[in-house]
C-alpha positions in Angstrom: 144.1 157.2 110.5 145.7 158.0 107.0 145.3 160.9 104.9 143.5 159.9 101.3 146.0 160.4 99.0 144.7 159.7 96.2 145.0 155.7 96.0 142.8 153.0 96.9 144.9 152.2 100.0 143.3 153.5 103.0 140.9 151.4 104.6 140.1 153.6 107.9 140.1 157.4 107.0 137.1 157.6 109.0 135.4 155.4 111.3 131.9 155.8 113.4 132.3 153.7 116.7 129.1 153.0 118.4 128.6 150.8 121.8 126.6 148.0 122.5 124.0 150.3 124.9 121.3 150.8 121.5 119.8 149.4 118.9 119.3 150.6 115.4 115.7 151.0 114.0 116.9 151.0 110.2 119.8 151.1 108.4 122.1 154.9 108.6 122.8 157.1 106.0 125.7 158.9 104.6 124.9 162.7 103.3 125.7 166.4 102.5 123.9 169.8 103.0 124.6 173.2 103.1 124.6 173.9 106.4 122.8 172.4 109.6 118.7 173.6 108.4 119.6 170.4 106.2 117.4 172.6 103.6 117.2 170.2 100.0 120.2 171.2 97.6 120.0 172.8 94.0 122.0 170.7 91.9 123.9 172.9 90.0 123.1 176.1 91.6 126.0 178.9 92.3 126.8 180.1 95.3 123.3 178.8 96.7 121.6 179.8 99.7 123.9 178.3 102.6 127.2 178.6 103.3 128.3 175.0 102.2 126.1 175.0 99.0 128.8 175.6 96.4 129.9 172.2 97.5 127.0 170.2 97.9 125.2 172.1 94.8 128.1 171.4 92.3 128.0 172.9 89.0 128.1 172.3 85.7 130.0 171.2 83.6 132.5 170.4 86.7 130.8 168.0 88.6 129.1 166.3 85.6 126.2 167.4 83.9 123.6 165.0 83.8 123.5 164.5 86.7 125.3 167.3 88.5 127.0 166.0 91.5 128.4 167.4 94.3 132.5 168.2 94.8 132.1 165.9 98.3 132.6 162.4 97.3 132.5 159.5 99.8 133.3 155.5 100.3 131.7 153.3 102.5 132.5 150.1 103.7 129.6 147.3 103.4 130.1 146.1 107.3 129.6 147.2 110.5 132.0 145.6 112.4 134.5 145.4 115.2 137.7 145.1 113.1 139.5 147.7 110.1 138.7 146.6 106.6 141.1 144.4 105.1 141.6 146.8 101.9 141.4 149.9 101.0 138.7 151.3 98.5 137.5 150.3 95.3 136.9 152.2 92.3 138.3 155.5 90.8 137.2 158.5 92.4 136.6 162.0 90.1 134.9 165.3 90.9 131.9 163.9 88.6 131.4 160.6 90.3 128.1 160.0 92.0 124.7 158.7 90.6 121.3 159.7 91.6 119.7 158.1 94.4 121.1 156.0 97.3 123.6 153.4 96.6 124.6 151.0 99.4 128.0 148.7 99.1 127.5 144.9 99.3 128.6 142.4 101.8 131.9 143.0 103.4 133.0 145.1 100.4 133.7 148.8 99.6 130.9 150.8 97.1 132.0 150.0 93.3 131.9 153.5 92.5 132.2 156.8 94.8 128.9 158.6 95.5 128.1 161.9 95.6 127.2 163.7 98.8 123.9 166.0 98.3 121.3 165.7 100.5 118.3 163.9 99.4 119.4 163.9 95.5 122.6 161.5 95.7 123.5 160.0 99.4 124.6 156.6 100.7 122.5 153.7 103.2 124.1 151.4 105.1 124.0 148.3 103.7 122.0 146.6 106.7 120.6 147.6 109.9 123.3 147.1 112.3 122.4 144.1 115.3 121.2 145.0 118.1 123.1 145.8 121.2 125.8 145.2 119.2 129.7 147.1 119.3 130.2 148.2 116.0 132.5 150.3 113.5 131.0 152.3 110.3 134.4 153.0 108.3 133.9 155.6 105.4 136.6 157.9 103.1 136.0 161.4 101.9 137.2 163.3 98.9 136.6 166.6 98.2 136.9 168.7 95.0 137.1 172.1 93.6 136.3 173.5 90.2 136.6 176.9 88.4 132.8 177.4 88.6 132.4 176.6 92.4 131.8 180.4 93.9 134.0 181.1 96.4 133.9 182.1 100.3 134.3 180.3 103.5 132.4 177.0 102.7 130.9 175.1 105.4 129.6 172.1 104.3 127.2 169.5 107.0 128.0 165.9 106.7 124.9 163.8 107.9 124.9 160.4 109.2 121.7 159.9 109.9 120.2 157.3 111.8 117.3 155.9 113.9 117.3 154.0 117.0 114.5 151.8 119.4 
């Protein structure tokens, strides 16, 4: 897999790879905490209570400020699927991109905009449940920031892909 490197020319940075053996109950999500108690973020909020939580929190005015997003940014690709996406990503992505809420990409296609990785507050569904007993890839892309008012210290950040099965 290629390194991001700035450019919206790597399709397969990462990639979750799941057999045929289950079935998904809903439709997986893409999120951020500060470590693994998964306890909700503080937007905003310097150093914060776990040891990722300068990252996930963000702070303002580096990560935006209304809303204040995260320094983890991530891409996902709209398909789960058995082949690597034929491009790379779409959009520009910048330490204050993200939007509250959950976003999903469309069909076949890479999210418009980068989100934000923070818990609950800004995270990213799958666009579909994938089918049942079904071989499938999940591809994604990370990007991670820094910013003079991010405390510093060994940061440990949890990525989450969450996910239910039958």
């Amino acid at each position: 897999m290629g390194t991001y490197d700035g450019t919206n020319g790597k399709a397969n940075q990462f990639c979750i790879d799941y057999d045929a053996v289950g079935t998904y109950a809903a439709a997986p999500t893409f999120s951020a905490f500060g470590d693994n108690t998964h306890a909700a973020p503080s937007a905003g909020t310097q150093p914060g209570a776990q040891s990722g939580s300068p990252i996930v929190n963000g702070q303002n005015p580096d990560t935006g400020t209304s809303p204040i997003t995260s320094y983890l940014k991530l891409n996902e690709y709209g398909d789960d699927q058995t082949a690597n996406p034929a491009a790379g990503t779409t959009g520009t992505v910048t330490v204050t991109s993200g939007t509250a809420g959950s976003v999903s990409p469309g069909a076949a296609a890479w999210l418009a905009n980068w989100q934000s990785m923070q818990g609950a507050i800004e995270l990213v569904t799958h666009r579909r449940t994938p089918a049942a007993t079904t071989a499938g890839k999940i591809f994604f892309v990370l990007a991670l920031f820094t910013g003079p008012g991010m405390s510093l210290g060994t940061l440990l950040p949890v990525l989450t892909f969450t996910y239910s099965f039958v």
